[in-house]
Biopython code that builds the backbone (N, CA, C, O; Angstrom):
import numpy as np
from Bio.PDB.StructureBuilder import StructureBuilder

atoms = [
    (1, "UNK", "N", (103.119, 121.966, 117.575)),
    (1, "UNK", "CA", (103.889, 122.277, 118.755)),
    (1, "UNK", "C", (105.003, 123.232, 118.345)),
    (1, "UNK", "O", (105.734, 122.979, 117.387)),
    (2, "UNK", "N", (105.140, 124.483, 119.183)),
    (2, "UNK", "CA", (106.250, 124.995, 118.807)),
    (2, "UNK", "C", (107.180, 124.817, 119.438)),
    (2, "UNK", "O", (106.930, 124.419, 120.575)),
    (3, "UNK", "N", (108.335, 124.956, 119.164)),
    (3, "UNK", "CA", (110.097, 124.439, 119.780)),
    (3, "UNK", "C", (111.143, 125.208, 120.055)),
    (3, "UNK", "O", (111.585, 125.733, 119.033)),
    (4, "UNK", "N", (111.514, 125.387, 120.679)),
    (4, "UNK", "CA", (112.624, 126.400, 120.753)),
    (4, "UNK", "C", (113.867, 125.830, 121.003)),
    (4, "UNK", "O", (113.853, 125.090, 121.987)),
    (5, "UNK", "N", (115.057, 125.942, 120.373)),
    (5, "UNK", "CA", (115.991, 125.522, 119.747)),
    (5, "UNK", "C", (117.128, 126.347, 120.822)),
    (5, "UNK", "O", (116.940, 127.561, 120.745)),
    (6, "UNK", "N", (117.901, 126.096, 121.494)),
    (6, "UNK", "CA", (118.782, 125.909, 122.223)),
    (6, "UNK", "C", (119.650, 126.587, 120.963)),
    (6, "UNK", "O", (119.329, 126.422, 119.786)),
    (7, "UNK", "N", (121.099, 127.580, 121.510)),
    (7, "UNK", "CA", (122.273, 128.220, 120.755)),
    (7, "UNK", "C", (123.189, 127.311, 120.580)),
    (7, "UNK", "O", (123.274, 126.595, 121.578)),
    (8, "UNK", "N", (123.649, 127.130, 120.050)),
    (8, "UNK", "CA", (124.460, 127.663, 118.731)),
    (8, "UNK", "C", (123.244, 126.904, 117.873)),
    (8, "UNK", "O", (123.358, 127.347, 116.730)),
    (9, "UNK", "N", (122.420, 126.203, 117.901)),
    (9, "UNK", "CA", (121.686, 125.827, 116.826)),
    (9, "UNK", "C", (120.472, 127.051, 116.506)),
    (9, "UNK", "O", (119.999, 127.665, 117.462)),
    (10, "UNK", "N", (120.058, 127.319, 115.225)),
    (10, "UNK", "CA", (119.675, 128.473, 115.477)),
    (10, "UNK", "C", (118.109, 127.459, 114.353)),
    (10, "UNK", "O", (117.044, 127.484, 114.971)),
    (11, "UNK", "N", (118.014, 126.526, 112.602)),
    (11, "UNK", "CA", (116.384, 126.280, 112.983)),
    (11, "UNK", "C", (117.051, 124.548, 112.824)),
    (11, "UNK", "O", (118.236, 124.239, 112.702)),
    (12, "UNK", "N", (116.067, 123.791, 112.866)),
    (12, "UNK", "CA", (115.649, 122.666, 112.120)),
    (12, "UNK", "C", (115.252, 122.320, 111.060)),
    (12, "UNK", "O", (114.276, 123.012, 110.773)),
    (13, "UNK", "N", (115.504, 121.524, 110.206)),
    (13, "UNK", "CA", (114.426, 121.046, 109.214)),
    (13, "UNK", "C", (114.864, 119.616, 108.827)),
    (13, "UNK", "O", (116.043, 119.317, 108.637)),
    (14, "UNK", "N", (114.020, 118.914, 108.744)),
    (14, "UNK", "CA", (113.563, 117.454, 108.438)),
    (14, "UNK", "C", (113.305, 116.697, 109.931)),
    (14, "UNK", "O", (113.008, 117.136, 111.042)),
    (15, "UNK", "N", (113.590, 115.230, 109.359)),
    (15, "UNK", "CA", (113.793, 114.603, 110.748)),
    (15, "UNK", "C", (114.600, 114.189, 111.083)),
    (15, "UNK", "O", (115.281, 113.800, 110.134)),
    (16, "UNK", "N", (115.246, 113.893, 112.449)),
    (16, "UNK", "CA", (116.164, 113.782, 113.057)),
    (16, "UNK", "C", (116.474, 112.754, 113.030)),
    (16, "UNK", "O", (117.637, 112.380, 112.876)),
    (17, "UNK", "N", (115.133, 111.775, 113.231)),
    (17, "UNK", "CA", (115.337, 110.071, 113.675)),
    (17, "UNK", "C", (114.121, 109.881, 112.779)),
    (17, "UNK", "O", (113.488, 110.764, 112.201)),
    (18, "UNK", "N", (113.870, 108.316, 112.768)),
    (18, "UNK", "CA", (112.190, 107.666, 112.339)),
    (18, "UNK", "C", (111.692, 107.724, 113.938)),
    (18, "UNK", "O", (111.702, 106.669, 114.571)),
    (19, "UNK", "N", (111.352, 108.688, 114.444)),
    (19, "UNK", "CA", (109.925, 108.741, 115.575)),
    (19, "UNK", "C", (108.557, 109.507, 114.822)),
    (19, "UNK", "O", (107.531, 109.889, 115.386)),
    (20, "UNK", "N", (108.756, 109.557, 113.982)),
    (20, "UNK", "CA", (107.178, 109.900, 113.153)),
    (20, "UNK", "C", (107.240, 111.408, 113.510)),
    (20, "UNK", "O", (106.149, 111.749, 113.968)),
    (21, "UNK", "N", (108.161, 112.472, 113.463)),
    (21, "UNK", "CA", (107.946, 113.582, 113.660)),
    (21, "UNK", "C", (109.000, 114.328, 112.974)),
    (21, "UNK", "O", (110.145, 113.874, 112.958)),
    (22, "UNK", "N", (108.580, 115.924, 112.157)),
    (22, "UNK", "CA", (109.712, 116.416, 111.635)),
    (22, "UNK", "C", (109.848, 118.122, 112.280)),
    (22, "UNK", "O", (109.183, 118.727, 113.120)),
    (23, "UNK", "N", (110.646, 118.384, 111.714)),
    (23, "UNK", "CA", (111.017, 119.801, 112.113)),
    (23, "UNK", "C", (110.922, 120.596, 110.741)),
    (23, "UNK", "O", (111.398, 120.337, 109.636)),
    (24, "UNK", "N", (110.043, 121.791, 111.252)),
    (24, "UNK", "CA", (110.295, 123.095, 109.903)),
    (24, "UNK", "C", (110.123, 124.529, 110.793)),
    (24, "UNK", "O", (109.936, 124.775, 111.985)),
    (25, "UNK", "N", (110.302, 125.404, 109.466)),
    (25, "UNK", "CA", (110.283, 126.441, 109.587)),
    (25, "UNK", "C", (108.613, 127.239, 109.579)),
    (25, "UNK", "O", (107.859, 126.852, 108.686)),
    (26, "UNK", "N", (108.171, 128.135, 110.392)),
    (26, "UNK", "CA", (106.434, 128.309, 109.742)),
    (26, "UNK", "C", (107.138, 129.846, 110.619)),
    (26, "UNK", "O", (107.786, 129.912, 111.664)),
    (27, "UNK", "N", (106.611, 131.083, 109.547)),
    (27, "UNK", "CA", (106.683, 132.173, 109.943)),
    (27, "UNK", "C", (107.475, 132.388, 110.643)),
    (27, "UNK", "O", (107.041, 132.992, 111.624)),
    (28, "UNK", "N", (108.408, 132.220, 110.670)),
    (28, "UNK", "CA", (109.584, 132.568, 111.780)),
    (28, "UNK", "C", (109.765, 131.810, 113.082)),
    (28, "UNK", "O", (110.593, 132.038, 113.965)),
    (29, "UNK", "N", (108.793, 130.825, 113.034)),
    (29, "UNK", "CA", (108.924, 129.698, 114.550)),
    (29, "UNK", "C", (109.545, 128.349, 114.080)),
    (29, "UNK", "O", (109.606, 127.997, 112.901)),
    (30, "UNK", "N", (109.898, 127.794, 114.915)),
    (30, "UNK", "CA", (110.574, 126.414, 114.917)),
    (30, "UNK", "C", (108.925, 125.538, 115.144)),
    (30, "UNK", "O", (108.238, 125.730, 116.147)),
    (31, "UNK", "N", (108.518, 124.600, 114.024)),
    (31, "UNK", "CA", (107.381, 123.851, 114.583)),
    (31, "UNK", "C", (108.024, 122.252, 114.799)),
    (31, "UNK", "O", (109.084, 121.671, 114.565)),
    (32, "UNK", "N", (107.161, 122.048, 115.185)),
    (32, "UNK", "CA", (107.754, 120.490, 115.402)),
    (32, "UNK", "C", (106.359, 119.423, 115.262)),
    (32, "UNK", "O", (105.611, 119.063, 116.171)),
    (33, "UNK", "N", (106.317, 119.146, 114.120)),
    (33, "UNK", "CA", (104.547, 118.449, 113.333)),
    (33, "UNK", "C", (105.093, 116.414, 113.389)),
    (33, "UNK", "O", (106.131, 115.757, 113.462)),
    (34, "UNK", "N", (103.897, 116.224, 113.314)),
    (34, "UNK", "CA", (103.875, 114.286, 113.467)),
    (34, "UNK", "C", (103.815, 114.282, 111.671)),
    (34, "UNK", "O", (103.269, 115.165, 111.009)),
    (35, "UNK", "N", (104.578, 112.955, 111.057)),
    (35, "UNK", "CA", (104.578, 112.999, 109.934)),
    (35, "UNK", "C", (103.253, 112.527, 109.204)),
    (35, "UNK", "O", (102.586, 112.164, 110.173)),
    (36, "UNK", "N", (102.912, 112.433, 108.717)),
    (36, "UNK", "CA", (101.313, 111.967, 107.681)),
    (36, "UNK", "C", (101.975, 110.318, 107.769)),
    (36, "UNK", "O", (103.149, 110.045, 107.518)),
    (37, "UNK", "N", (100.886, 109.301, 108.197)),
    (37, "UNK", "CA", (100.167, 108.096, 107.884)),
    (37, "UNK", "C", (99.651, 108.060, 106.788)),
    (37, "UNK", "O", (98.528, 108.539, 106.628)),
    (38, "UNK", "N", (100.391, 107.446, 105.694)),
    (38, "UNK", "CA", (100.050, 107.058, 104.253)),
    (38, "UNK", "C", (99.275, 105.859, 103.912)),
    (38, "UNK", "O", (98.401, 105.711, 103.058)),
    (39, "UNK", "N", (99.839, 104.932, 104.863)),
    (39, "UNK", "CA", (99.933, 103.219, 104.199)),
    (39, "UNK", "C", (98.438, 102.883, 103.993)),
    (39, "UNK", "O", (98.218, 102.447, 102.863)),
    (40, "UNK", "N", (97.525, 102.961, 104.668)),
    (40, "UNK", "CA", (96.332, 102.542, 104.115)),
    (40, "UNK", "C", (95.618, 103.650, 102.954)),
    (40, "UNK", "O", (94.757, 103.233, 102.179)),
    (41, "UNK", "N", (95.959, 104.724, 102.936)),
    (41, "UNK", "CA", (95.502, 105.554, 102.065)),
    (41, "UNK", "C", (95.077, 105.449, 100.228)),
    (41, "UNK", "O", (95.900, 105.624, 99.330)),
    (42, "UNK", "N", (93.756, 105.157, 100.048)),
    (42, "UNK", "CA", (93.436, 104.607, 98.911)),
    (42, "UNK", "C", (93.206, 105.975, 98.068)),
    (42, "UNK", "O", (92.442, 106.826, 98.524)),
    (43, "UNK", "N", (93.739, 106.134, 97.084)),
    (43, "UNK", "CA", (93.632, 107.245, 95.812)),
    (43, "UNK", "C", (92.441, 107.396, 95.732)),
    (43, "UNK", "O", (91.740, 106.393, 95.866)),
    (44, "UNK", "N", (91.876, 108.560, 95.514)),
    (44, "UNK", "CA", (90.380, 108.684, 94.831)),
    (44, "UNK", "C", (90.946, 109.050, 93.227)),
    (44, "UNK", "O", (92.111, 109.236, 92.875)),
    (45, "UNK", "N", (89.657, 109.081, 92.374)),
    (45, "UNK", "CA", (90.282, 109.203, 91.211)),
    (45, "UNK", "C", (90.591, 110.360, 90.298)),
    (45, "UNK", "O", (90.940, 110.460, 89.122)),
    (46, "UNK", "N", (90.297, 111.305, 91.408)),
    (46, "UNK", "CA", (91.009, 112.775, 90.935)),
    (46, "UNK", "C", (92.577, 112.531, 91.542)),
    (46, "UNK", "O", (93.500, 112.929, 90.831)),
    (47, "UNK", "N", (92.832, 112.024, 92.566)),
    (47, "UNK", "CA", (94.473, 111.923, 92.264)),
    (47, "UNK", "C", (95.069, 110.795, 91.717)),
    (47, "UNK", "O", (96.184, 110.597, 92.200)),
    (48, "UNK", "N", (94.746, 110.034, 90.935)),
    (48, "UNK", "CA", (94.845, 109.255, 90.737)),
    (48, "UNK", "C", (95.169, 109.245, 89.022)),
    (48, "UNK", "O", (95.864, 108.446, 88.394)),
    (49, "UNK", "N", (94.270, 110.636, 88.438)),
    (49, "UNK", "CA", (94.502, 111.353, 87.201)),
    (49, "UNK", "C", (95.510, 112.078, 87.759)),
    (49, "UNK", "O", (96.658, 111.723, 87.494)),
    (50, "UNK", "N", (95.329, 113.062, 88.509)),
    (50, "UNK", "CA", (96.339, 113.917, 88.579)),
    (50, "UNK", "C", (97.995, 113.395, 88.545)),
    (50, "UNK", "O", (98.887, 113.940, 87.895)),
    (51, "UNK", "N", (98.136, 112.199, 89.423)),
    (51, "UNK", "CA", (99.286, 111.404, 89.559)),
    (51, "UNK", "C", (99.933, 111.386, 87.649)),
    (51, "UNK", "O", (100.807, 111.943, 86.986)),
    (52, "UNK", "N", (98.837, 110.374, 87.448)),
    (52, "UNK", "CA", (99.232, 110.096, 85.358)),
    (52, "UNK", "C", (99.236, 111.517, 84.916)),
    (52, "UNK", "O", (99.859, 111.442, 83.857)),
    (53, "UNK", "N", (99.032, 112.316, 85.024)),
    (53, "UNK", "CA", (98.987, 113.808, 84.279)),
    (53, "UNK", "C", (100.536, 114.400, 84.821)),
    (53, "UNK", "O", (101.183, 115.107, 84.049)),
    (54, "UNK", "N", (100.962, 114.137, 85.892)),
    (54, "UNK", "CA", (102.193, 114.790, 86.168)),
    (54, "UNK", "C", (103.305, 114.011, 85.441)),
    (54, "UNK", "O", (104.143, 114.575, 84.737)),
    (55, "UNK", "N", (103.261, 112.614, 85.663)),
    (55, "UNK", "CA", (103.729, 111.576, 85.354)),
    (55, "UNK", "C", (104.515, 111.973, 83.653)),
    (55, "UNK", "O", (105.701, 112.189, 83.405)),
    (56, "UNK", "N", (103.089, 111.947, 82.533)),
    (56, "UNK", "CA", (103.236, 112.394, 81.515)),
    (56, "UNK", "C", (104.017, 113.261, 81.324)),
    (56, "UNK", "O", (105.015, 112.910, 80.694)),
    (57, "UNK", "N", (103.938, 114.777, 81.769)),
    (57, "UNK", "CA", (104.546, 115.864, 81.344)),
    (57, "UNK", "C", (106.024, 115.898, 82.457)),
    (57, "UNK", "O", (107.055, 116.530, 82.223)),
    (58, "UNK", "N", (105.815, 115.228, 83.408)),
    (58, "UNK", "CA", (107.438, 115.262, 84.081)),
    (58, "UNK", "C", (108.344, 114.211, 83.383)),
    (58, "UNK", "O", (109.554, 114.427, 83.324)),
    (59, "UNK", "N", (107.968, 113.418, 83.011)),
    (59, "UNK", "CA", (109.097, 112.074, 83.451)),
    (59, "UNK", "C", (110.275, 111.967, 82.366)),
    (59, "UNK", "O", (110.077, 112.618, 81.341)),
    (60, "UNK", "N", (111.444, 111.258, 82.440)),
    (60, "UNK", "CA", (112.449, 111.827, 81.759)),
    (60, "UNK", "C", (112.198, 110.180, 80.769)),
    (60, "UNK", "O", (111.960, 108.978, 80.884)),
    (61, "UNK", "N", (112.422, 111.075, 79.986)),
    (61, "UNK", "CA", (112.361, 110.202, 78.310)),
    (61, "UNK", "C", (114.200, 109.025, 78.519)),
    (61, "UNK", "O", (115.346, 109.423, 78.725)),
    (62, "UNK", "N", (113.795, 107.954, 78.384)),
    (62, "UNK", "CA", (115.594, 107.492, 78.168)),
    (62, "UNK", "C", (116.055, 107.354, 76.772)),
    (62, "UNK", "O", (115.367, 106.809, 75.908)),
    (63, "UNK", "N", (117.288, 107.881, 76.549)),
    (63, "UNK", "CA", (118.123, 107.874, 74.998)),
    (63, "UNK", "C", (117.845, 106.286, 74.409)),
    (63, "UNK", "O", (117.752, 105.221, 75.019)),
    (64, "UNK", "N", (117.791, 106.477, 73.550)),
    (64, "UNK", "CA", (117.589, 104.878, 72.444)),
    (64, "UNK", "C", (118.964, 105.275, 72.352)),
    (64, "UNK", "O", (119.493, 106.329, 72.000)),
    (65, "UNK", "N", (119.499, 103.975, 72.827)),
    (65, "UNK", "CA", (120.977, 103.624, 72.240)),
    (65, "UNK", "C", (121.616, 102.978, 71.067)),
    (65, "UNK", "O", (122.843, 102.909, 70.993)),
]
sb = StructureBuilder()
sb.init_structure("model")
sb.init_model(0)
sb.init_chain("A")
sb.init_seg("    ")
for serial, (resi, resn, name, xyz) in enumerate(atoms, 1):
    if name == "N":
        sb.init_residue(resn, " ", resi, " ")
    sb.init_atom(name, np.array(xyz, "f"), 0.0, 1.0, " ", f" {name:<3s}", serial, name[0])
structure = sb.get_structure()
């Protein structure tokens, strides 16, 4: 859906409230998208590597004290 944004506000971005909907920017329009339904969502096991592969090379090491 696109949106048009009333002055002095000129874009949006995130969400406003929890109604399952956010605001961005796409090519120069104001969109206004429903957020992604996660909760039942079961990993297949390419992301599931991919997850442990980021994991590995991101995650911050803690100091031995």
């Amino acid at each position: 859906m696109i949106a048009e944004v009333i002055i002095p506000i000129d874009t949006l971005r995130g969400q406003l409230r929890k109604d399952g909907y956010y605001f961005r920017m796409y090519k120069g329009k104001q969109i206004v998208q429903r957020c992604p339904n996660r909760k039942e969502h079961v990993k297949t096991a390419n992301e599931q590597a991919n997850q442990e592969r980021f994991v590995e090379r991101y995650r911050k090491k803690k100091d031995a004290d």
